[in-house]
C-alpha positions in Angstrom: -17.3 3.9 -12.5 -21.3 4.5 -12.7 -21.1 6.7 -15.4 -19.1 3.9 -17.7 -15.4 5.2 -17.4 -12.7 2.5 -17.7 -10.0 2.0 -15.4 -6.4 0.5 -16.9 -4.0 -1.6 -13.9 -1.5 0.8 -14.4 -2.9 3.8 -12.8 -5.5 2.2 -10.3 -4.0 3.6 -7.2 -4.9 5.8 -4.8 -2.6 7.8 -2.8 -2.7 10.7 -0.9 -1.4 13.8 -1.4 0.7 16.2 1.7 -2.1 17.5 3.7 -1.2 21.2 2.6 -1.6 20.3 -1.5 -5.2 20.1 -1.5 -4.1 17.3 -4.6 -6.8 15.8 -6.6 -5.7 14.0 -10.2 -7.3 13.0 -13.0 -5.2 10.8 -15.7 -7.1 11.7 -19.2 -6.3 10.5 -22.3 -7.6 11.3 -25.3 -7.3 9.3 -28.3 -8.6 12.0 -31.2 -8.9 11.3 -34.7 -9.9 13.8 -37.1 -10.0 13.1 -41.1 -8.1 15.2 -43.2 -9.3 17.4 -46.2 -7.5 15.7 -49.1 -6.9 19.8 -49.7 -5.5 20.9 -46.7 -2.2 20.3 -44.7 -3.4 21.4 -41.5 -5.3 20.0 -38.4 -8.1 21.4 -36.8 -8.6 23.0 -33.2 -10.5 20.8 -31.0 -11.7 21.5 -27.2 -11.9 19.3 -24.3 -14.7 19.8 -21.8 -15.9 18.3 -18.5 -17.3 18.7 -14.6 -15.3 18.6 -11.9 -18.2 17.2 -8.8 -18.4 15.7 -5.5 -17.7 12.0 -5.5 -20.1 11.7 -2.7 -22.9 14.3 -3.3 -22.5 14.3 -7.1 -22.6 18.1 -7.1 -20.8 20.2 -8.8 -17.3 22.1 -7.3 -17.3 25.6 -8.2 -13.9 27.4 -8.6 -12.3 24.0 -8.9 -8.4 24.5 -10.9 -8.3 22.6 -13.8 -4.9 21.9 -15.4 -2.7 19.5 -17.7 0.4 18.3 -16.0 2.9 20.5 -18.5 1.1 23.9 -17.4 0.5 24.4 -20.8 -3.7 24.4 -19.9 -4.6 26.0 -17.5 -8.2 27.2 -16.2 -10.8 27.6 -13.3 -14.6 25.7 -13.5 -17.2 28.1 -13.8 -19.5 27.9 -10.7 -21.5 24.9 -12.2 -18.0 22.8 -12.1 -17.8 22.9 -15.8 -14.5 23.9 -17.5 -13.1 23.9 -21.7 -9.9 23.6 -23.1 -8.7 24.6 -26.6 -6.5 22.0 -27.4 -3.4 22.6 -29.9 -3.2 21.6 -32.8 -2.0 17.9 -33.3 1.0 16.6 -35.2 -0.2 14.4 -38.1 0.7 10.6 -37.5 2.4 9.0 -40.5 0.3 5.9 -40.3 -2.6 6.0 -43.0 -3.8 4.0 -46.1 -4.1 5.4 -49.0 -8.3 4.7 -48.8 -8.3 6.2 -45.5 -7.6 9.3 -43.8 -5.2 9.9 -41.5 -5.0 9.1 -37.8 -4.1 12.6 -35.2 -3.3 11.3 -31.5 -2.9 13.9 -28.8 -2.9 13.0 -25.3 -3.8 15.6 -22.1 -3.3 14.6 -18.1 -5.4 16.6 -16.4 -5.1 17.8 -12.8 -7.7 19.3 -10.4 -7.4 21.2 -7.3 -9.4 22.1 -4.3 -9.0 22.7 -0.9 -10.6 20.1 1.0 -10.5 17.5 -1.7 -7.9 14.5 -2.1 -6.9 12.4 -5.0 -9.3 9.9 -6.3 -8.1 7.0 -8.4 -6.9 8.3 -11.7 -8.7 7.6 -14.5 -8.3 7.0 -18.3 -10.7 8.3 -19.9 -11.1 7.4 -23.8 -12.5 10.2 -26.3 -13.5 9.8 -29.8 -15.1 13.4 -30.4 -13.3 16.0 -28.4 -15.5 18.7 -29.3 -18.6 16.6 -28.1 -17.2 14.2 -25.0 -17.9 15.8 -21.6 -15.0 15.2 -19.0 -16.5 13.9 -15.5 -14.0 14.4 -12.9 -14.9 12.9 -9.3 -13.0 14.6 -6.3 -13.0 13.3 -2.6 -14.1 15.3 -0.3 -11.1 14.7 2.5 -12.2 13.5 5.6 -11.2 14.6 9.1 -10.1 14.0 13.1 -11.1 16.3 15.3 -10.9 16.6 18.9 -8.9 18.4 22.1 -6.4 16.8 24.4 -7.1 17.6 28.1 -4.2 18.5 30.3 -4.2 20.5 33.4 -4.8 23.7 33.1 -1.0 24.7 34.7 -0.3 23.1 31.4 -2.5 24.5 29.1 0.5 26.2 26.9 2.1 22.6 26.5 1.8 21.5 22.6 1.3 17.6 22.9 0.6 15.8 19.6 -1.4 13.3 18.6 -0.7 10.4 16.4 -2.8 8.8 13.4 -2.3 5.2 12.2 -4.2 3.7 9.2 -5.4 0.2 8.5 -3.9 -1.3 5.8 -3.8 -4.1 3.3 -0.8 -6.1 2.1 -0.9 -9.1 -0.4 -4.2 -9.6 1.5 -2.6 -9.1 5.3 -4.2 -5.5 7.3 -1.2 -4.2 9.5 -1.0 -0.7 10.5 1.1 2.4 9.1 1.4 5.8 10.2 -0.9 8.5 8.2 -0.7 11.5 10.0 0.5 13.9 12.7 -1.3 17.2 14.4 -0.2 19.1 17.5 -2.6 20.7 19.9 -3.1 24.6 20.1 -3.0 26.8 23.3 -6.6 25.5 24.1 -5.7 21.7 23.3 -7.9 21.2 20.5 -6.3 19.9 17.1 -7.4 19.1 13.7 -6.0 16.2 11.8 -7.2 16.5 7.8 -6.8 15.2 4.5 -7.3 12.0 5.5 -8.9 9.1 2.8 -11.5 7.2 3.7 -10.3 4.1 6.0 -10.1 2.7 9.6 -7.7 4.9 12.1 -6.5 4.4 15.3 -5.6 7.6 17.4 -3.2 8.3 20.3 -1.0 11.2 22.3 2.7 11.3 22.1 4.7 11.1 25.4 5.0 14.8 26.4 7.4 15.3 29.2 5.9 18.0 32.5 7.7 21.5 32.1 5.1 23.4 34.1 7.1 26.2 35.6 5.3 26.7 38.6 6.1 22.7 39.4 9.2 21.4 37.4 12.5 21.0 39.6 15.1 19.4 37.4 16.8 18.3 40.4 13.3 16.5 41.8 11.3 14.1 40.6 10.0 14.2 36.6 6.9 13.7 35.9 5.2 13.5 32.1 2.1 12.0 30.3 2.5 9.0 28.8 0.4 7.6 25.7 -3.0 7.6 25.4 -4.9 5.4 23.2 -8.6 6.7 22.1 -11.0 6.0 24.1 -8.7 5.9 27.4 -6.8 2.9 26.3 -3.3 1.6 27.7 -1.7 0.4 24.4 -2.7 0.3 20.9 -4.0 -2.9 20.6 -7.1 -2.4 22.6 -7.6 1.2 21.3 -10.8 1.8 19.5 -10.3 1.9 15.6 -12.1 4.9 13.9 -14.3 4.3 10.8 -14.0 7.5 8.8 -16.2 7.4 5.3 -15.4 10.1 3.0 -16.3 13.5 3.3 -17.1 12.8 7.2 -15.9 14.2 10.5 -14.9 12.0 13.6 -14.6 14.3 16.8 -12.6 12.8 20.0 -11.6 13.5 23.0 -8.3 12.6 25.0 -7.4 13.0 28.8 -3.7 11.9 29.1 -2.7 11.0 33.1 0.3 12.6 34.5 2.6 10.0 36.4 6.6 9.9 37.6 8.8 9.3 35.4 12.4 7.6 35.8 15.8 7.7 33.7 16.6 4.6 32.1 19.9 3.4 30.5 20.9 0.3 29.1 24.4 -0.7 27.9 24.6 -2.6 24.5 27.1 -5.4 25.1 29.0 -7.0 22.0 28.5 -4.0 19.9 31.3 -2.8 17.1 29.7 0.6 15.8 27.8 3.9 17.1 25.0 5.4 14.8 22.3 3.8 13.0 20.6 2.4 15.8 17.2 1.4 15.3 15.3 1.3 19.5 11.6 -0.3 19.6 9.6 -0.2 23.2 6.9 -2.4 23.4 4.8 -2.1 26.9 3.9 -5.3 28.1 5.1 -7.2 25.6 2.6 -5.8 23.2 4.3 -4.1 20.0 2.8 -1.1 18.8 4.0 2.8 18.7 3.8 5.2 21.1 6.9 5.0 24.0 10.2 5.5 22.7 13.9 5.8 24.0 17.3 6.8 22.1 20.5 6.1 21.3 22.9 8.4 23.6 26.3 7.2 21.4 27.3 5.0 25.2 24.3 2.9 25.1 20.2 3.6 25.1 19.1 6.0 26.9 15.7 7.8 28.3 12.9 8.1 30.4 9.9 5.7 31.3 6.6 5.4 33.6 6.8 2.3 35.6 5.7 -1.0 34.0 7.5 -3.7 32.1 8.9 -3.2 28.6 10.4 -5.2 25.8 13.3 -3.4 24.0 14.6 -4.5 20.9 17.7 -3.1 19.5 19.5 -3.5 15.7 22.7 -1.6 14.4 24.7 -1.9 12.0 28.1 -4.1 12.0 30.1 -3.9 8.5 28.5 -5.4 6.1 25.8 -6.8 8.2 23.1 -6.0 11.3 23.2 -7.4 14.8 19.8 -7.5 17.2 18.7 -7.7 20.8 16.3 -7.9 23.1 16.2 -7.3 26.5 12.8 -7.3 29.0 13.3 -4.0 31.7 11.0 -3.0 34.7 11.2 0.4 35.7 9.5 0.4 39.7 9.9 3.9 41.4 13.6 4.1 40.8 16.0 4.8 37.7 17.3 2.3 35.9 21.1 1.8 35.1 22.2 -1.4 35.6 20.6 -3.3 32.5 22.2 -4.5 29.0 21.4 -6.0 26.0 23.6 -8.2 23.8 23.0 -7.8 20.3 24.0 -11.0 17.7 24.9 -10.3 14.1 21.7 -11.4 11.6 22.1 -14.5 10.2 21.3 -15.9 7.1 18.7 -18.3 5.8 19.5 -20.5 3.2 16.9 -21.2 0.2 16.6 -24.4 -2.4 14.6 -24.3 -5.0 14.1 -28.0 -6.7 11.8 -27.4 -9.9 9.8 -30.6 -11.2 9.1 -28.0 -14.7 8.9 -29.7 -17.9 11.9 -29.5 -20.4 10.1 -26.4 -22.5 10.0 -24.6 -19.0 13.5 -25.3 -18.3 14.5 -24.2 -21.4 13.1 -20.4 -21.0 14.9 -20.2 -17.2 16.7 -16.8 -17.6 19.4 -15.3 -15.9 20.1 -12.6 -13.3 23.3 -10.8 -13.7 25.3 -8.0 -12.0 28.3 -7.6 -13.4 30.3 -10.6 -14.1 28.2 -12.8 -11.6 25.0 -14.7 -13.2 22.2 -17.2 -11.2 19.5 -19.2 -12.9 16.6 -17.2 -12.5 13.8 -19.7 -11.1 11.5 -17.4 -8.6 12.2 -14.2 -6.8 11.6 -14.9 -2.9 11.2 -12.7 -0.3 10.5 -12.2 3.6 7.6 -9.8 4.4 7.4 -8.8 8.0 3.8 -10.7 10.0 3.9 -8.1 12.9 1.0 -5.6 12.7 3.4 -2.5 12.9 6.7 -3.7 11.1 6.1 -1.9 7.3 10.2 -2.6 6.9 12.0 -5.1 7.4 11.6 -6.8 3.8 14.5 -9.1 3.6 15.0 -10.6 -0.5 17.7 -13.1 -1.8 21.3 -11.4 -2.0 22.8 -11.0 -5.2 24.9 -13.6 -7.1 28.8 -13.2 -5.8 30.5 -15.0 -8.1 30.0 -16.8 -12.0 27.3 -19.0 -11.8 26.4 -18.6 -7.9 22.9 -20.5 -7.5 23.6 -20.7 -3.8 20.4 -18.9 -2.8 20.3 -17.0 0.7 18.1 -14.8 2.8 20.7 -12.3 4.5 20.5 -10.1 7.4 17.3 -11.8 8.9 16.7 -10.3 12.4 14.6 -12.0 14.4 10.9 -12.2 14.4 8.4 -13.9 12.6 8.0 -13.4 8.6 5.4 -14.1 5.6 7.1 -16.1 2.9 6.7 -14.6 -0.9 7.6 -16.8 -3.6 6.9 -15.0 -7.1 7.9 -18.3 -9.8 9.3 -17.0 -13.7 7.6 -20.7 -14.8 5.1 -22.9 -12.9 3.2 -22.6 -9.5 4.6 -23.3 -6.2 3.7 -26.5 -5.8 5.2 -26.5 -2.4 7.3 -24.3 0.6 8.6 -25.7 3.9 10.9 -24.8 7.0 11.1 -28.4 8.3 7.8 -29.2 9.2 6.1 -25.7 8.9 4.2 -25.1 5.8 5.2 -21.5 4.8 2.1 -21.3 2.1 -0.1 -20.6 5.3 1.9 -20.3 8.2 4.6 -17.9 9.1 8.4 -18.4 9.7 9.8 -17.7 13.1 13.2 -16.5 13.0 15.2 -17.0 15.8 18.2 -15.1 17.6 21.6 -14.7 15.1 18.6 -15.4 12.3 18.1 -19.1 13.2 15.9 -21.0 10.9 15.8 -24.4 9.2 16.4 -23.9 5.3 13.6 -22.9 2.9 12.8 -25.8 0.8 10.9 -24.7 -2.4 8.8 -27.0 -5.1 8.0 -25.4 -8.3 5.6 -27.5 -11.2 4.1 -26.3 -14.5 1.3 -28.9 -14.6 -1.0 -26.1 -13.0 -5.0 -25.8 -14.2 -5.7 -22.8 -16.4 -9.0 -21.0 -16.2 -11.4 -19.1 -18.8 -14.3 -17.2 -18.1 -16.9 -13.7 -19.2 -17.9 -11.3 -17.0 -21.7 -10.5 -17.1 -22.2 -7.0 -16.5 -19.6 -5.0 -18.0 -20.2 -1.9 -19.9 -19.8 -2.1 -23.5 -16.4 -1.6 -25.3 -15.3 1.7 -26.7 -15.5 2.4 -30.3 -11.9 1.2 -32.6 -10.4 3.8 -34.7 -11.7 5.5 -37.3 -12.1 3.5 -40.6 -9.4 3.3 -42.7 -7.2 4.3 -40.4 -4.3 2.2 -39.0 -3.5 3.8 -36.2 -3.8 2.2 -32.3 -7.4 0.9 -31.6 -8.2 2.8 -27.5 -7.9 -0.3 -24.7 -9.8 -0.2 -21.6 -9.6 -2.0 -18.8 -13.4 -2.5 -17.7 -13.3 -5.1 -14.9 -11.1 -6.8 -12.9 -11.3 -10.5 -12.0 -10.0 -12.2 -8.3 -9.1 -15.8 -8.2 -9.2 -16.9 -4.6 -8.1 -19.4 -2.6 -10.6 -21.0 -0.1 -10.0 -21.4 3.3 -7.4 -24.3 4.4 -7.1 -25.0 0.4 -4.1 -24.8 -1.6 -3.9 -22.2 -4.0 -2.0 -18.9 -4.9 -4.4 -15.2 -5.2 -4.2 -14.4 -8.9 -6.0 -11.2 -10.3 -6.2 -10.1 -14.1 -7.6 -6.7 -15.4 -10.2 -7.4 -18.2 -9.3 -5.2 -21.5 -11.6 -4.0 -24.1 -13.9 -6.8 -23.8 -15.8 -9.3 -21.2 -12.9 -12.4 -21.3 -10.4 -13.6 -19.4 -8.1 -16.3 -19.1 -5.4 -17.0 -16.3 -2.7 -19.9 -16.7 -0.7 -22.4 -14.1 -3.3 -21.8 -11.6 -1.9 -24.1 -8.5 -4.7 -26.9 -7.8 -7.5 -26.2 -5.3 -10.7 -24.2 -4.9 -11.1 -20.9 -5.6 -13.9 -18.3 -5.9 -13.9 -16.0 -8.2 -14.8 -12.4 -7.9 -15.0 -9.6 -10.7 -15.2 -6.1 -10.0 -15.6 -2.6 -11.7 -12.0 -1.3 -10.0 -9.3 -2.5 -8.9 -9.5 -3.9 -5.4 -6.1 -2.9 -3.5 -7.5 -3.1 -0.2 -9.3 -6.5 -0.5 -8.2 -9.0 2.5 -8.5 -12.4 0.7 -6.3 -14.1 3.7 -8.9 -13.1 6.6 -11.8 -15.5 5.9 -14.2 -13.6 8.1 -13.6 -10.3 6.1 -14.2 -12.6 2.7 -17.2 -13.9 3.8 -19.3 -10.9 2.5 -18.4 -12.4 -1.3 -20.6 -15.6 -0.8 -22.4 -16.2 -3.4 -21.1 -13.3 -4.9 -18.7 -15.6 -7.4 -18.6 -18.9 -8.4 -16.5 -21.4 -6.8 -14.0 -23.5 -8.7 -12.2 -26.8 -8.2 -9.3 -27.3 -10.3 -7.4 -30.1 -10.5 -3.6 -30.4 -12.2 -3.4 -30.0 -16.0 -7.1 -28.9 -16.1 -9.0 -26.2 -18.6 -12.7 -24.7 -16.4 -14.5 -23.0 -18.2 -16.7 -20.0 -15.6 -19.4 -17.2 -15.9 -18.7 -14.3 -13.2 -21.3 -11.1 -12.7 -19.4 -7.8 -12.3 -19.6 -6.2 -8.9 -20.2 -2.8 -8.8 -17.7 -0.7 -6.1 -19.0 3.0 -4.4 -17.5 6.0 -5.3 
């Protein structure tokens, strides 16, 4: 942060709290020594104070709850944000030298609260001097959606709901999750809050017509499909929403009533009921918004007109089957369509490792129960669609003593990222036939077809050493004399990454309690390297266009096998 607070890896991440928590954290621990009378047995009271403020405004929040995570502490900041705590007394700690005094650790996680404030990053926060260190706890102020949905006013008592979908980061992919849901009140308007600073994409639900005064159940059904803000048709050519913290975004949405038709389709070749997983992609274009069901005699619904991709996966035994089937629904129902569904097949992996004999050596093992398998990388499918947050297939289990026959099972079809995590070495190399999986993704076919996964692993990578310029200085050791645990902080955080169309693998390393780094087995090829005051979770270092705002920002690297660079990097300084 600004103010010199140190941020460890371990609790850099930000999530969000249910809307109705009003949930802001603070991780603090304090690391408090106090001598001992040579006299006396017993320690000393000590306080801890701080401000909770604005992470935007820097002002202080009044009336903000301030509390440790036991509910031991407990207390509201005065109206200037400030707040104290009498801390208990702490147990002494054995370790001392007979020169020195002895060494008292107490630690306290604190936890604010405030409507209409979300959770920041936690922060460790290292204190020497209870009774003098001031406590500076930044909230978020939450931001929000606004906006009314216009139906007619024969439906004005209709609840429709709107959906919100966030952009979001990956192993430096975006793709889109949901983030929230609001329905409308009696006027139409809604309010969608507690939402984190980001890029969101908005849209209605289908709502079905039930006007009294109009709806025959025997006549034709009308209802209001999606609509994507501004006054889009699907969600891919909907207009993504900045929101910056603490702002507002107001919209408006006019859904269009239109006929809508029954549609059924029988699911051919299938062994099971239940479990059915039904996606409905308009056009061809995945993305949320229409829907249909599983009826327990096939899938069932209702539909405007247009043509639809449905893709349908159940369970059978052990395994999953899939299908797909393309529909148009023209003025009439539909009842005469089908979809046969194939079991998921599986994809099988080799992994040839060119390590050297001292890496081969420290291969471990993976066992479940009495089965075992040379442990050489963990690999993994990741889904490439922009909607698909499941679907993560990983390598099944060993089956038997000794079983290195590595397979990807249940692999429905569509098209995946590879993820290859090595125990020793680099990935020197990863193929389906001709298709390098490094930068392009796998298509998986019908029944899971694929070539196999061919996987090259070296330990002859570069290694790379480096300061960062900039950093805040280090936190004071313990006390003299003492023996007790010297306070680490992590006070930057240093990005390795790959050029465009350069081999390479995205490495990052927290730097601790001083300005140096050092990263091993780096897989040849040129890299820039970027340091930063927090951890960068969001950061898309596979989109070139979105890392072109880091030129000259780092220096570039060229490594070459078996090589030791030496580098300088500035520290880049994030927002609140």
């Amino acid at each position: 942060m600004r103010d010199g607070t140190s941020f460890p890896a371990a609790l850099l991440r930000c999530s969000q709290r249910p809307r109705l928590l009003w949930l802001v954290a603070l991780s603090v621990l304090s690391n408090l020594s106090f001598p001992q009378p040579a006299h006396s047995q017993e320690t000393q009271n000590s306080s801890l104070r701080g401000t909770v403020i604005n992470s935007v405004t820097r002002e202080p929040i009044a009336r903000a709850l301030v509390s440790s995570a036991d509910n031991r502490l407990a207390t509201f900041a005065d109206d200037q944000g400030h707040f104290e705590f009498q801390l208990p007394r702490a147990e002494p700690n054995p370790a001392r030298t007979a020169e020195g005094p002895a060494l008292y650790n107490r630690s306290v996680q604190l936890m604010a609260r405030k409507p209409g404030f979300l959770e920041p990053e936690n922060i460790w926060y290292q204190a020497q001097n209870a009774v003098t260190d001031d406590i500076t706890i930044a909230l978020v102020p939450e931001s929000l959606i606004i906006g009314r949905v216009n139906l007619p006013s024969s439906n004005q008592f209709d609840r429709i709901s709107v959906a919100v979908y966030k952009r979001q980061v990956r192993d430096g992919r975006p793709f889109w999750a949901p983030a929230a849901s609001a329905s409308t009140r009696s006027n139409g308007e809604f309010r969608v809050a507690n939402l984190s600073p980001g890029t969101y994409k908005i849209f209605t639900n289908e709502l079905l017509d039930r006007d009294p005064i109009t709806f025959d159940p025997n006549g034709q059904l009308y209802g209001y499909p999606p609509t994507y803000y501004p006054a889009a048709a699907d969600f891919a050519s909907a207009s993504a929403i900045t929101l910056e913290a603490g702002k507002t975004f107001q919209v408006e949405l006019s859904p269009v009533l239109q006929p809508y038709y029954p549609v059924k389709i029988a699911v051919t070749n299938s062994q099971t009921q239940g479990g059915v997983e039904v996606s409905v992609a308009l056009q061809g274009h995945k993305g949320p918004g229409y829907s249909l069901g599983d009826s327990g005699e096939g899938i069932e619904g209702m539909l405007p007109n247009g043509i639809y991709t449905v893709e349908v996966t159940l369970p059978q035994g052990q395994q999953t089957a899939t299908g797909t089937v393309n529909i148009t629904v023209k003025d009439t129902p539909l009842s005469h369509a089908s979809v046969t569904v194939l079991p998921n097949g599986s994809i099988p992996v080799h992994i040839k490792d060119e390590l050297s004999p001292s890496s081969r050596e420290s291969v471990g093992f993976m066992r479940m129960g009495r089965s075992s398998r040379e442990e050489k990388a963990s690999v993994s499918l990741q889904p490439a669609d922009d909607f698909n947050s499941t679907g993560f297939v990983s390598l099944r289990p060993p089956l038997k003593p000794n079983d290195n026959d590595l397979a990807l099972e249940n692999v429905r079809p569509s098209r995946y990222w590879l993820k290859v995590d090595p125990y020793r070495g680099y990935v020197a190399s990863a193929v389906a036939g001709s298709v390098d999986l490094l930068r392009q993704p796998l298509v998986v076919g019908p029944g899971g077809a694929s070539l196999p996964i061919d996987i090259v692993l070296r330990d002859d990578g570069a290694a790379l050493e480096g300061t960062v310029e900039g950093m805040p200085a280090a936190p004071a050791g313990a006390p003299g004399g003492s023996t007790g645990p010297v306070p680490t902080t992590v006070s930057a955080y240093v990005y390795c990454i790959p050029l465009p169309d350069s081999p390479g693998r995205f490495t990052g390393s927290s730097v601790v309690s001083g300005a140096t780094f050092q990263f091993q087995q780096l897989p040849p090829g040129a890299y820039r390297i970027l340091a930063f005051d927090r951890q960068q979770g969001e950061l898309e270092y596979q989109n070139a266009e979105a890392m072109s705002v880091y030129e000259g920002k780092g220096p570039v690297v060229r490594l070459v096998p078996g090589q030791t660079e030496q580098v300088r990097v500035t520290l880049i300084p994030t927002k609140e």
